[in-house]
C-alpha positions in Angstrom: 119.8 69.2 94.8 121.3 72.6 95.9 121.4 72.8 99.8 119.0 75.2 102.0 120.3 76.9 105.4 118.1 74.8 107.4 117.7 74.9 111.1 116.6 71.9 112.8 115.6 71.8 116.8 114.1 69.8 118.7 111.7 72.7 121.2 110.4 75.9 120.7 113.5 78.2 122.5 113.3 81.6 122.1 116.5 83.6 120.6 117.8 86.5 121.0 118.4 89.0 117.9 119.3 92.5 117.4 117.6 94.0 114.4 114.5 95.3 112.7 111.2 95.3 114.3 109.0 91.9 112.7 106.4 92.8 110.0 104.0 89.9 110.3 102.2 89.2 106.9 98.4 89.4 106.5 97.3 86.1 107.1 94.3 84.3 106.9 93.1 82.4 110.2 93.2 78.8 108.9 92.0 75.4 110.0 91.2 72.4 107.6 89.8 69.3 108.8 91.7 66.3 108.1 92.4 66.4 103.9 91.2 63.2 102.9 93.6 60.8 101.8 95.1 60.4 98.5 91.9 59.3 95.7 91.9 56.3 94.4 92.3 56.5 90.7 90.9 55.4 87.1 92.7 54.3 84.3 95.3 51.6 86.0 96.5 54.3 88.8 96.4 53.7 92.1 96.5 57.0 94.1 96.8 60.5 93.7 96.9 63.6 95.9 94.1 66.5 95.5 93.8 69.8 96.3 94.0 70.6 99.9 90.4 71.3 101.0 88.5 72.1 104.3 86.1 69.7 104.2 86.5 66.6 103.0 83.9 65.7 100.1 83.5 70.0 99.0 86.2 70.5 96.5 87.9 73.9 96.5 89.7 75.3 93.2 92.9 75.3 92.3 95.5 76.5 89.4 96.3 72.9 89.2 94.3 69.8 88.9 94.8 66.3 88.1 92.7 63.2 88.1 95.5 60.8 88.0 96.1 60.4 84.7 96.3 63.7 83.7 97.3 67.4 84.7 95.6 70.9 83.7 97.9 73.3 84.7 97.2 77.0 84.3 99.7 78.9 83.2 99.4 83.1 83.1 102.3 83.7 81.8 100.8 82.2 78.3 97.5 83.0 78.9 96.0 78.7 78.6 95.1 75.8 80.6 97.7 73.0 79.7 96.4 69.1 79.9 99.5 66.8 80.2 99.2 63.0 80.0 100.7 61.6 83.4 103.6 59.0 82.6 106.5 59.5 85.0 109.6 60.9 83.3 107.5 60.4 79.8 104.9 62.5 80.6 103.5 64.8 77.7 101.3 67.6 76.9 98.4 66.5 74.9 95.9 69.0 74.6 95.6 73.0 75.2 92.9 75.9 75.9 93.6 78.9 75.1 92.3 82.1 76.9 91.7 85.3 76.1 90.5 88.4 78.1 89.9 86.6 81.3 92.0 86.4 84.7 91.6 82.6 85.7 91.4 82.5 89.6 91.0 78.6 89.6 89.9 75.3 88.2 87.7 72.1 88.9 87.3 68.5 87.1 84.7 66.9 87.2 85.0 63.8 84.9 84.9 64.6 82.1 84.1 68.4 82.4 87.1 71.0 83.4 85.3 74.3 85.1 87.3 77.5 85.1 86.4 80.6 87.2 87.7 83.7 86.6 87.2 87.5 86.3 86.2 88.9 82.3 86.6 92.7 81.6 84.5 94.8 79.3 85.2 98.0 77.5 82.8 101.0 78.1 81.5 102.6 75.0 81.1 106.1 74.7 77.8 108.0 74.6 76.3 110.4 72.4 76.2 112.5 76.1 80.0 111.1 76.3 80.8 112.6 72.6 79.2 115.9 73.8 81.5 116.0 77.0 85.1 114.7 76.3 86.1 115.2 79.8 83.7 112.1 80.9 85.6 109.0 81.5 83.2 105.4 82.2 84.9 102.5 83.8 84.2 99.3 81.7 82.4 96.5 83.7 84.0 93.1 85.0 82.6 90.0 85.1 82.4 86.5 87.2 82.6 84.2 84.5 82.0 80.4 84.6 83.2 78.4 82.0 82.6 74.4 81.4 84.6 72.1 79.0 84.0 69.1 77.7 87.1 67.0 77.7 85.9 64.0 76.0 88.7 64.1 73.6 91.1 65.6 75.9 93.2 67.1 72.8 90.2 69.2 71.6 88.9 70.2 74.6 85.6 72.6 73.8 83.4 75.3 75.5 80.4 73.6 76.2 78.6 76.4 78.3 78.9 79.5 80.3 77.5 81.2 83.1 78.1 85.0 83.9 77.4 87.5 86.4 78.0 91.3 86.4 80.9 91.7 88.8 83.4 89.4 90.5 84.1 86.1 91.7 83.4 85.7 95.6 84.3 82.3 96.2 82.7 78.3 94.4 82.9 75.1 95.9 82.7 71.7 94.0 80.4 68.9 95.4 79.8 66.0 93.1 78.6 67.7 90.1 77.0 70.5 91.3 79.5 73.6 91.3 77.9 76.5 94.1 79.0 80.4 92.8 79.3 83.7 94.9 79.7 86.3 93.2 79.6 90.4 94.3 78.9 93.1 92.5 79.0 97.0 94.1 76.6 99.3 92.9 77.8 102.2 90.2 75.8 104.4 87.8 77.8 104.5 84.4 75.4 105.2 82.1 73.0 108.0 82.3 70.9 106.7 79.1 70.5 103.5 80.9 70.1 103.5 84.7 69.7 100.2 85.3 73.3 99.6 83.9 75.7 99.5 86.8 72.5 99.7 89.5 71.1 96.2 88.5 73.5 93.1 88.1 73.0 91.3 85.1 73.1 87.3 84.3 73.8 85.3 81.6 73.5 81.0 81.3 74.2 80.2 77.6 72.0 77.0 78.7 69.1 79.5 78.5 70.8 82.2 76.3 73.4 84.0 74.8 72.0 87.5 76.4 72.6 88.5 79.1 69.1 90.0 81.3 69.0 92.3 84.5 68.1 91.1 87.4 64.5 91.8 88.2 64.4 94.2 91.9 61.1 93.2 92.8 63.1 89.6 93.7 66.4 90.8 95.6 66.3 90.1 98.9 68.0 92.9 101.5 70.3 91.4 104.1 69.8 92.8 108.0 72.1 96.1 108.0 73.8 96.7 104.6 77.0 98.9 105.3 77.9 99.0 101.4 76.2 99.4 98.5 76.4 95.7 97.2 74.8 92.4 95.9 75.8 89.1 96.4 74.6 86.9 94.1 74.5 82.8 94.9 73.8 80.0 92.1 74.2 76.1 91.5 75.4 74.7 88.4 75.1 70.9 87.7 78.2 70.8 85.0 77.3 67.7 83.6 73.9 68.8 82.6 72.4 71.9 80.8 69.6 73.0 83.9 69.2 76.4 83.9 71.3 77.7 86.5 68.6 79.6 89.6 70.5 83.3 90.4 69.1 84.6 94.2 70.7 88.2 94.8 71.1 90.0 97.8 71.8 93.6 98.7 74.9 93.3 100.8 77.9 91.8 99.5 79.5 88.6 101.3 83.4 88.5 101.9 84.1 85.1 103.1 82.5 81.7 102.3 82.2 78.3 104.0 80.7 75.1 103.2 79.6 71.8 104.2 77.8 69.2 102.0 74.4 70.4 103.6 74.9 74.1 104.0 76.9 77.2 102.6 77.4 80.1 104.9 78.8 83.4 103.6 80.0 85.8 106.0 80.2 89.9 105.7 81.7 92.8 108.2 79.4 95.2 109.4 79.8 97.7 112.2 77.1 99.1 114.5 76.8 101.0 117.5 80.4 102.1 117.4 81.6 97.9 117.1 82.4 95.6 114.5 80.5 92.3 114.0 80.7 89.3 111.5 77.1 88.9 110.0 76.7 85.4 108.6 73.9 84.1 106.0 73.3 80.0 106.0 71.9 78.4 103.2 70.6 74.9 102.9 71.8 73.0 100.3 69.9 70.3 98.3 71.5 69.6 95.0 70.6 72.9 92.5 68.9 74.4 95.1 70.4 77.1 97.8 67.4 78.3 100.5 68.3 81.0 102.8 67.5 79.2 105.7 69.5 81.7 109.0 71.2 84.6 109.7 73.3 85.8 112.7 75.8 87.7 114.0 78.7 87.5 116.5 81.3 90.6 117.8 84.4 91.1 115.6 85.9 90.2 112.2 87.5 87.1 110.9 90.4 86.6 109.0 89.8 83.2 106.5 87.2 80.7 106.2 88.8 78.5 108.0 88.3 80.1 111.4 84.3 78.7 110.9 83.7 75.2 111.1 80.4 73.7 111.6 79.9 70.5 114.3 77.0 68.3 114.9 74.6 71.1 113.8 76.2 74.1 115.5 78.6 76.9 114.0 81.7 77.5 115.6 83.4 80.7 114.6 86.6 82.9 115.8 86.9 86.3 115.6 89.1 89.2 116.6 86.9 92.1 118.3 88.7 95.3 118.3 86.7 97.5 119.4 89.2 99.2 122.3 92.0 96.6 122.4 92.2 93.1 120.2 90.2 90.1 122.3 89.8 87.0 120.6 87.0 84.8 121.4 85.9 81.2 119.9 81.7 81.5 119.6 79.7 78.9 119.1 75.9 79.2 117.2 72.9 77.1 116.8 71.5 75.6 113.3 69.2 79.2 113.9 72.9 81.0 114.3 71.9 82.2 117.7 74.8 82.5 120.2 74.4 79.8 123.0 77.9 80.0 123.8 81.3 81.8 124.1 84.7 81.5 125.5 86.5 83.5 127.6 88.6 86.4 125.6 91.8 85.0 124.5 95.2 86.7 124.2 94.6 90.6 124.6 96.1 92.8 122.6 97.3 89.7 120.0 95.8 88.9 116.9 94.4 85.6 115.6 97.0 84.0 113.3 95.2 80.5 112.9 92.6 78.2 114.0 91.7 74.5 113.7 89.0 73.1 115.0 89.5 69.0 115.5 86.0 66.9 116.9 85.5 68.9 120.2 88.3 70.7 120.6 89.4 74.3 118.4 92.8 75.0 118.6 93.5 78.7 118.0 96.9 80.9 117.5 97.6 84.0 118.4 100.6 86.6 118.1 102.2 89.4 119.3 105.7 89.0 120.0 105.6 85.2 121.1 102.8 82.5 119.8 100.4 81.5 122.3 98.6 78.0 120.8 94.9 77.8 123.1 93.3 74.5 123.3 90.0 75.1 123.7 87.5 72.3 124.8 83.8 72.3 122.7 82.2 69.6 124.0 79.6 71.5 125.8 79.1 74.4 122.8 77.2 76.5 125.4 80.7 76.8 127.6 83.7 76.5 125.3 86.5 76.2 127.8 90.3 76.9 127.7 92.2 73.8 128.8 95.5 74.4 127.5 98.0 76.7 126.7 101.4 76.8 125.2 104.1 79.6 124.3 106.7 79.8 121.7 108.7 82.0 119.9 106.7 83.1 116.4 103.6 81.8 115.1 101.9 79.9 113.0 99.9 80.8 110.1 98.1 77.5 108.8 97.8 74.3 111.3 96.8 70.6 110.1 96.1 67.4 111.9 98.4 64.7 111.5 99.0 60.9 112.8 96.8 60.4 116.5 97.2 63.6 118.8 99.2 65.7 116.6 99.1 69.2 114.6 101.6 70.3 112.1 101.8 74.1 112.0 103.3 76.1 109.4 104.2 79.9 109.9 107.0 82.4 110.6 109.9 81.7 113.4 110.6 85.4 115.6 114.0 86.2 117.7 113.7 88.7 120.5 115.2 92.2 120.5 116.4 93.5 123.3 118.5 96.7 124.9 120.8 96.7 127.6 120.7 99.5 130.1 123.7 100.9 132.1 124.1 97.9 134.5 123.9 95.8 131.8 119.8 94.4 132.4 118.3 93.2 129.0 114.5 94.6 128.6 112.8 92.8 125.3 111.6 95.9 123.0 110.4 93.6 119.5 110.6 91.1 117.7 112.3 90.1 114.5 110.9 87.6 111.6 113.5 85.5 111.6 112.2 83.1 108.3 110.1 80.3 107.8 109.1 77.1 110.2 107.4 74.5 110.3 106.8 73.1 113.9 104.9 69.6 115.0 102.5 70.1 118.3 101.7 67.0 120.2 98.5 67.7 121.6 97.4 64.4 122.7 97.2 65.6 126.4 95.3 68.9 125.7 96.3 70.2 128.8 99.4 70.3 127.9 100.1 71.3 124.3 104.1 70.5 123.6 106.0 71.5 120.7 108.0 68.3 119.8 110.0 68.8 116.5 111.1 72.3 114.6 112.3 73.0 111.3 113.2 76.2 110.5 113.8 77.4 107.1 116.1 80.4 107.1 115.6 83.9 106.8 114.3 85.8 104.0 112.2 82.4 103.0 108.7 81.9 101.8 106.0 80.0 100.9 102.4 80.5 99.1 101.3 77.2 101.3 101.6 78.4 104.6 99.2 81.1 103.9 96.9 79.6 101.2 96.2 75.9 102.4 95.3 75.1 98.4 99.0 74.8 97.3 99.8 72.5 100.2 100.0 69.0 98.9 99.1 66.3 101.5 99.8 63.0 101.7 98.0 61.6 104.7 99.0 58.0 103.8 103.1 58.7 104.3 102.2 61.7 106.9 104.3 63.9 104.2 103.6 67.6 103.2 105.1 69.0 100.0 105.0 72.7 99.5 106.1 75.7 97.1 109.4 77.1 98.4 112.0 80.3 98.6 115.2 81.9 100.0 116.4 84.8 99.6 119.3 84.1 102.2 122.2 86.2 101.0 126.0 86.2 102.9 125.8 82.5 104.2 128.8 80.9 105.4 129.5 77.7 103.3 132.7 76.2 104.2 134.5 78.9 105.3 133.3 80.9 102.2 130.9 83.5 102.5 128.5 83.3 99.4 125.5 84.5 97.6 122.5 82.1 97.9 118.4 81.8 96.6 116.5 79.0 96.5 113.1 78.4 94.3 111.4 75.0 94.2 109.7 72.7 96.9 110.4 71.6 99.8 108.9 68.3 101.1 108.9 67.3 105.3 107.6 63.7 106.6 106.0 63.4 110.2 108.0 59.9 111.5 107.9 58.8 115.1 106.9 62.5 116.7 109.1 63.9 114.9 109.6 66.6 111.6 112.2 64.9 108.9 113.4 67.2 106.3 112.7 64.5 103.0 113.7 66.3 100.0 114.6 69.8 98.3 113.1 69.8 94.5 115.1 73.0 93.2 113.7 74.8 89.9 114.9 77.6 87.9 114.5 81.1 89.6 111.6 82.8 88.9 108.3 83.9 91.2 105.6 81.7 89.5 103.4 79.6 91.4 104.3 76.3 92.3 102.3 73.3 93.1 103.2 69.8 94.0 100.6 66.6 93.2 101.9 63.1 94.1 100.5 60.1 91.4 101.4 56.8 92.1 105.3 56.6 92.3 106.5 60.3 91.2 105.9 64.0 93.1 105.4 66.5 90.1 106.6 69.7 90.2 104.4 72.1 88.5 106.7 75.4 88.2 106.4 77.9 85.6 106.3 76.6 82.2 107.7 73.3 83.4 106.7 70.0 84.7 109.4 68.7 86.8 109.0 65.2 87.4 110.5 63.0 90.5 111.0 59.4 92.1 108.7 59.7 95.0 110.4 57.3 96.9 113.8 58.5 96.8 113.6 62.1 95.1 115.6 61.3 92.0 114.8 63.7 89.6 113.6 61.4 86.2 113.2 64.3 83.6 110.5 67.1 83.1 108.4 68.4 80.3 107.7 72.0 79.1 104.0 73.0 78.4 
């Protein structure tokens, strides 16, 4: 395994750094609950890691899946979805779909069914009008499409159904069987001998028909305060059945979608009165049927889905309100999404980085040039209360509970910038991103939040994991997170020698005693495809690429690896 210019310490102290000012990456605010432990699994297998989720029980979509004994694995580069046959070092693909003219954004299985969402494009076709006038150009229309397989025999996997709505993919969520769709279209007149093309969405179940009908206006339902010309449309597909699937639209397009087992909330950015506010629709779920049951609004914007959480039947969402300067605030709502209670603004003039919300307590990040981590207590929603506080250098951009009392948090490490004046007095002017880290916080005293153990990654580093939870694989049994990895360190002294170095593979860290052990570096070619690591039984798999690299799980050693 090549070696990585790892840092590891032991607090949080700060460093000092001359260079350029720090560009901190869009992030997401993020905050899973606890990722259930690995499944246990069918066909002789005993465990197996799965996606990543919020919430335990509502599956989220990935570009990898596995069920234990097998993998689907989607690669873009060849345009399929590759099924491999899980056997350690012998492991083999058996079976392949091929795609054409669709972007896959993720996968479920479900049994015996595989589920692929993705975005389908459509040419426009010309007019007579268009013949006429050569000048006009019409934009082709796009598609959320839903597709289901049947993987009975696994190596002649077939389309079994699909489900289609004008525009794009939103967001789905897996529960059981029953797979819930968003999708959003915006509103666009194409063709002026057809109106309702590109005003009305359209829909198409192929468990009904092969057509595909508009959707009838006298039945879409205006949201509160539309600020764009949009629909959302919502839908619940049992993919192990052919039940027509029940399309609700809605003028006003969502942007960011959480779930529970009982209720799906979608929320939207609106601004009124010279403010921006997060409007949120609830529906209740029961099986194949969504019923808009609330809708609210708090001050400010989100950044992820996993900055609302919903506990013992109230909502607890954090937003950023910038309406003169950035405050951050932790709001908590009723089952009727009516505020009954707020914190106090945290952090002024920072931004929220991540949040995670654990039983009572919501533990939120913010950044400007160091990373304050609030504790904030919940117990009484209707006065959320800051209890705790604790600053470091950088910030974290995803955070997940881990052992009794503790938080993982993965993000970017910063050094200081500074300039000395004439008598020599240093004044801190920026900050610098000074790589990847990955930090443990012991908050078992929420008073007082510590950060216990640091790794830090090197410069120029990245991963996909810290700012899309998905492609983090967790282990909860061994307390051991495997994620995509990358360095683009270059001019690192090795021995004396000053070299040239990258790294691309996966990096994997146990949580032992209080404290962050660097367990393995899984190195792959160099390319910029998306990785994903899945733990079965005894081996970590290494999905990279066109290549299935395949491990000991015990003690790293690499036992072969499979092209698909």
């Amino acid at each position: 395994m090549g070696a990585l210019n790892f840092y590891q310490t032991s607090n949080g102290d700060s460093e000092k750094a001359l260079g350029g000012m720090i560009q901190p990456e869009m992030t997401a605010s993020v905050a899973p609950d606890a990722a259930p432990a690995p499944t246990a699994a069918t066909d002789g297998r005993t465990s197996f890691t799965n996606t990543n989720v919020q919430v335990a029980g509502v599956d989220e979509g990935d570009i990898v899946k596995t069920d234990g004994t097998y993998l689907y694995v989607y690669s873009p580069q060849q345009m399929k979805i590759s099924i491999l046959k899980v056997a350690g070092k012998d492991t083999s693909t058996i079976g392949t779909i091929n795609l054409t003219n669709e972007s896959i954004m993720e996968m479920y299985i479900a049994g015996d069914k595989l589920v692929t969402v993705s975005t389908r494009y459509e040419d426009s076709k010309q007019t007579d009008n268009d013949k006429i006038a050569i000048e006009i150009w019409r934009p082709g229309k796009s598609f959320a499409t839903y597709k289901i397989y049947d993987l009975t025999n696994r190596a002649t996997p077939t389309l079994s159904r699909t489900v289609e709505t004008t525009g794009s993919p939103l967001s789905t969520r897996l529960v059981d069987n029953m797979l819930y769709i968003v999708a959003t279209q915006y509103v666009y007149a194409t063709n002026p001998d057809n109106l309702e093309d590109g005003i009305l969405p359209m829909t198409k179940d192929t468990a009904v028909s092969n057509d595909a009908t508009f959707v009838d206006p006298r039945v879409i339902t205006c949201f509160p305060n539309p600020v764009e010309a949009s629909y959302q449309i919502v839908g619940a597909v049992d993919v192990t059945k052919q039940d027509a699937c029940e399309f609700q639209t809605f003028l006003g397009a969502g942007s960011i979608l959480y779930m529970t087992k009982s209720a799906l909330y979608v929320t939207r950015s609106t601004w009124d009165d010279n403010r921006n506010f997060t409007e949120i629709s609830k529906f209740t779920v029961d099986g194949a049927t969504l019923t808009l049951s609330a809708t609210g609004k708090v001050p400010g914007t989100i950044g992820g889905q996993y900055a609302v959480d919903e506990y013992e039947g109230n909502l607890r969402i954090t937003t950023s309100d910038w309406q003169t300067t950035s405050t951050n605030t932790v709001y908590v709502l009723d089952s009727k999404l009516s505020i009954i209670g707020s914190s106090e603004p945290l952090a002024p003039g920072e931004t929220v980085q991540s949040v995670r919300y654990a039983g009572q307590y919501a533990y939120v990040v913010t950044f400007r040039q160091v990373d304050p981590l609030f504790v904030i207590d919940l117990a009484d929603p209707t006065r959320p209360t800051v209890v705790g506080e604790l600053k470091i250098p950088g910030f974290s951009t995803y955070l997940h509970p881990v052992g009794d009392g503790y938080l993982v948090g993965f993000g970017r490490h910063t050094q200081e910038m500074y300039v000395k004046d004439k008598d020599g007095v240093e004044t801190v002017v920026g900050v610098r991103d000074a790589g990847a880290k990955v930090s443990l916080f012991d908050v078992r005293d929420p008073a007082n939040p510590k950060e216990v153990s640091v790794i830090q990654l090197g410069e120029n580093s990245y991963s996909e994991a810290f700012n899309n939870p998905r492609a983090m694989m967790v282990d909860a049994t061994r307390d051991r997170f495997a994620f995509d990895f990358q360095s683009h360190d270059s001019k690192v002294n090795f021995g004396g020698k000053t070299v040239e170095k990258s790294f691309f593979g996966g990096i994997v860290i146990d949580v032992k005693d209080g404290q962050l052990t660097l367990a393995a570096q899984l190195k792959t070619g160099e390319d910029y495809a998306q990785r994903r690591l899945v733990a079965i039984d005894d081996a970590i798999y290494l999905i990279s690429g066109t290549t299935v690299s395949v491990y000991d799980y015990n003690n790293f050693a690499e036992l072969g690896s499979v092209s698909y």
